[in-house]
N, C-alpha and C positions, 0 to 999 in steps of 0.2 A: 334417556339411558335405558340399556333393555336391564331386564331381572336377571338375577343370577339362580340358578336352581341348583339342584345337585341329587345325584344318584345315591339316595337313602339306604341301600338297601345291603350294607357288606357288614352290619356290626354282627360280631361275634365271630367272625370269620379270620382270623388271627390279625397278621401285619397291618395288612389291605383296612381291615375294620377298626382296628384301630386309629389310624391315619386319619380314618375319616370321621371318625367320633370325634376324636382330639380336634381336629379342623373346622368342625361345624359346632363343635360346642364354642368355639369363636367367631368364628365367622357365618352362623346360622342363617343361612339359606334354606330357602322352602325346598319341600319335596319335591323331583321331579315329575312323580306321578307314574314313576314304573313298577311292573309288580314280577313276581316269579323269581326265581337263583340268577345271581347277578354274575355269578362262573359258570355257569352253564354255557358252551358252547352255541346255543342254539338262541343266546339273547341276546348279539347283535341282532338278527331277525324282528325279536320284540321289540326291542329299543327302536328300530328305525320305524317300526310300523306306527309307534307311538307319536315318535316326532315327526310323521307328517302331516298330522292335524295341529301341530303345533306353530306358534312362532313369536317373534317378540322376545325371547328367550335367550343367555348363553346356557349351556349345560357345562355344568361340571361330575364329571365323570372320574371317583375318586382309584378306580380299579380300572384292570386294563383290556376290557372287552369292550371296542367304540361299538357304534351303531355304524352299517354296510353305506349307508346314507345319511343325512339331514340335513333339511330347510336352514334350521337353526344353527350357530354356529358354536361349538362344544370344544372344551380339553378333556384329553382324560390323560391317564397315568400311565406309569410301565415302571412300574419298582424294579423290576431288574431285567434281563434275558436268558434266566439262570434253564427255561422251558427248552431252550435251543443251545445253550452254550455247554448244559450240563449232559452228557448222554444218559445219565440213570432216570435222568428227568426228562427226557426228550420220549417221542416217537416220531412215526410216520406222518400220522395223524394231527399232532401238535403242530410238527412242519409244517403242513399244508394249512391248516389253520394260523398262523403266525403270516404264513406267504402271499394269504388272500384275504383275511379278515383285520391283523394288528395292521400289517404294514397298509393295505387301504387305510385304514385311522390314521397313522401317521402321517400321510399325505394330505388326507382330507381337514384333519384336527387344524385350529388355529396355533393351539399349542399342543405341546406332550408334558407333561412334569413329570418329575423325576426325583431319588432323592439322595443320591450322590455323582461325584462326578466323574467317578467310575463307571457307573450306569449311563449316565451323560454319553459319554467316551462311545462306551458300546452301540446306545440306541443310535445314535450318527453312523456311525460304522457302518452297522446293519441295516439301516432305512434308507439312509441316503439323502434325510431333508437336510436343512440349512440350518447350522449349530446354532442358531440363534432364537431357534423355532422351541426348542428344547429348552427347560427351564428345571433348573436343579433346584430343587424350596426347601429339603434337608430333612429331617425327623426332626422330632423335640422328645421330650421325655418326662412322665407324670411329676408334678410334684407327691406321687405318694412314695415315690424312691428317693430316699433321705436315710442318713446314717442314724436317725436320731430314731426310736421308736423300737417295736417289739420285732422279736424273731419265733423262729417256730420253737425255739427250744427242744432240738433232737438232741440225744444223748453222745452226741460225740460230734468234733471234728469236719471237715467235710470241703473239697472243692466240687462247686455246683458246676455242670453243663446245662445249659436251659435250652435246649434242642429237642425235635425232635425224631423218629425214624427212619429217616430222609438220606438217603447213601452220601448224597454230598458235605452233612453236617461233621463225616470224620470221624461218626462213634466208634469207628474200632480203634482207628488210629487213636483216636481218646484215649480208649479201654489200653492198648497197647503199651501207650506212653504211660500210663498210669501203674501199670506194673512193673515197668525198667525203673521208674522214678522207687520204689521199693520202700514207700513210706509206713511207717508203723499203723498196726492196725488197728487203730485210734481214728484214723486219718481215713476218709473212706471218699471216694466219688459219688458224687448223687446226681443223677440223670432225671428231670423231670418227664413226668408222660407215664407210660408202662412200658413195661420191657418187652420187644420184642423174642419170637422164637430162636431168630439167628444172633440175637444180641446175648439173648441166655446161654447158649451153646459156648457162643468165646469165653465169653466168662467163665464159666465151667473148664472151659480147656484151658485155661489161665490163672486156674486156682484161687479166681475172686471172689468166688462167692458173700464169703461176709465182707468183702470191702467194697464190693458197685452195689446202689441202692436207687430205688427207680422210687419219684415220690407216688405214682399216680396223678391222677385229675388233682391241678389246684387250681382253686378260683385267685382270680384277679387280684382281689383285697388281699390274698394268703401270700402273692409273690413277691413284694417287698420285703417280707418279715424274714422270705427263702433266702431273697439274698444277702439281707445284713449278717445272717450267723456264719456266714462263708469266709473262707480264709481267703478264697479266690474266687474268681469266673474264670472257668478253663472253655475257651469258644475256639476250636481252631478247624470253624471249617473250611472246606475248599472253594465256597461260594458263597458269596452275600452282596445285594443291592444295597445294603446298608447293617446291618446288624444291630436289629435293637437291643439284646443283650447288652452290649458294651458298655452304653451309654447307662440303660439303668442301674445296671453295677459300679460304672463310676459315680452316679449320684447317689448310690446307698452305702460310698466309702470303702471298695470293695475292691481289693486289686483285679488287675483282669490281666490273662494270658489269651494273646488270639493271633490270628492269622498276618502274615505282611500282605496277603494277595487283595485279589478283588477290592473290596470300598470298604476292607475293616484296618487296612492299614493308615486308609485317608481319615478314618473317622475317632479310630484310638489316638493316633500321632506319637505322640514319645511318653504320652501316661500309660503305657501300659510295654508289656513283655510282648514283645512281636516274634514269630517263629515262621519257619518256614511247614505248612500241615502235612508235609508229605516226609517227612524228617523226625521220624517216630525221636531219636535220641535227644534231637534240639528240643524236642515237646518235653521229657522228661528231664532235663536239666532245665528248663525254664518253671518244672515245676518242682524240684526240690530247693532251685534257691527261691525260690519264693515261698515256699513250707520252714525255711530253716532259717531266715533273713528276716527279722523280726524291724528291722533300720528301713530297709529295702519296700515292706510291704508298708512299712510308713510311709515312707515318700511317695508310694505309688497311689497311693491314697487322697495323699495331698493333691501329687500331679495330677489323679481322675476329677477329684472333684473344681480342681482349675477348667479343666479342659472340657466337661460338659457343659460350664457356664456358654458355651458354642451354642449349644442343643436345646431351643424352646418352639414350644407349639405355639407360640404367639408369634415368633419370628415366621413359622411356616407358616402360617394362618394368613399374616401379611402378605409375605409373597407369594400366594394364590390369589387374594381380591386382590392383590395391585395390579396383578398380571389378567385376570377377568376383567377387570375395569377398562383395561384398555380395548377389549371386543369391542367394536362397532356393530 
């Protein structure tokens, strides 16, 4: 049976790095032995010049930059097609990149993973391989998100967006919806990250001032604590390969308002408040009855925490070495 390896080098790198932390602190595969920025455009080049002194090997390749070639034979990933489907997220450049380097991968790759079926859906679309070749392995979600435990203890109120300044995540339409919903100023929006200049500007012309509040930088260990003191998760972007938000908010008992589109309607299902993101009024009455509905954010609570029972890194963990295991 050949070894299995794996592309060490994306922690700290948000979604992508995590995925693959979470994967390999179970399923621990040795390094592959690559070195430099694993998004770099210019590291299929490295990758392939690596693996061809190599062999005896699958590669698993947890991000979605394959190598131009290889001896060995490798999966790698494509969490979403959000680079091409999204145009604030697109260029020229990216196109031509996607045209000649991803889609060579997915031809080449034994497999692609994936981690919904919405992205599933896409990646066929766009490639052209054999749906079978595509393998959806899902997210899982930390046991440090749990309703049981400490918060940050801010002095008021708060529906959290865990996003960040990315045009497709919907901040304005947030910000927008957040001021038709016209909630007492007790009750305020917290934006993780730092605020942008055109994000300060809306606000400002929206009279928010003291009601949107940007945490800055928080560590890892700090974001559990973010979201248990939330009265909600308001996520209603226009795009997601999966939306980890969701998920960790429904396992830290936390209602969540988000999107019906892309893979966050497949991934919420009926425990959460689904809207349409381009429907500034649906957003703001799905978030005053959930601010005023004390029953309501019961239930949804209960329903999240059902419905993440879905969502474990041990399950995803499986379904990558079942699926390596079968490389010859």
């Amino acid at each position: 049976m050949k070894r299995i390896v794996i592309d060490n080098r994306w922690s700290g790198t948000g979604g992508i790095g995590t995925f693959s932390a979470r994967v390999n602190a179970i399923n621990n595969y040795p390094d592959a032995g690559f070195h430099g920025a694993p998004y770099s455009p210019l590291d299929c080049i490295k990758t392939t010049l690596t693996l061809l002194l190599k062999k005896k090997r699958v590669v698993f390749f947890p991000g979605y930059i394959p190598p131009i070639f290889s001896r060995e034979p490798y999966a790698f990933t494509i969490h979403d097609l959000n680079h091409i489907d999204r145009p604030e997220n697109s260029s020229f450049i990216k196109r031509i990149f996607y045209r000649f380097v991803i889609l060579n991968g997915c031809r080449r790759a034994r497999y692609i993973f994936t981690v919904s079926e919405f992205s599933k859906k896409r990646i066929v679309e766009w490639s052209g391989v054999d749906i079978n070749k595509v393998i959806n392995v899902g997210n899982g979600v930390s046991e440090d998100f749990t309703p049981v435990g400490h918060t940050m203890d801010l002095p008021f109120d708060y529906f959290l967006c865990v996003s960040n300044r990315k045009a497709h995540k919907n901040e304005f339409g947030t910000i927008e919806a957040f001021k038709r919903a016209n909630l007492t100023k007790n009750v305020k929006l917290l934006f993780t990250g730092k605020i942008s200049p055109e994000i300060e500007q809306r606000i400002i012309n929206l009279g928010l001032r003291e009601q949107v509040v940007f945490t800055g930088y928080i560590k890892d260990e700090d974001l559990p604590k973010l979201y248990r003191g939330a009265r909600a998760l308001l996520f209603v972007s226009f795009y997601e390969g999966f939306g980890l938000p969701v998920i960790e908010a429904m396992a830290s008992g936390v209602p969540v308002i988000t999107s019906n589109n892309t893979s966050l309607g497949e991934v919420a299902g009926d425990a959460a408040q689904l809207v349409d993101p381009s429907n500034i009024d649906e957003i703001a009455n799905a978030i005053v009855n959930v601010n005023s509905n004390e029953s309501l954010r019961a239930q949804m609570k209960d329903n999240g925490l059902e419905r993440v029972k879905k969502y474990s890194w041990d399950i995803t963990a499986k379904r990558i070495d079942d699926v390596l295991n079968r490389v010859s």
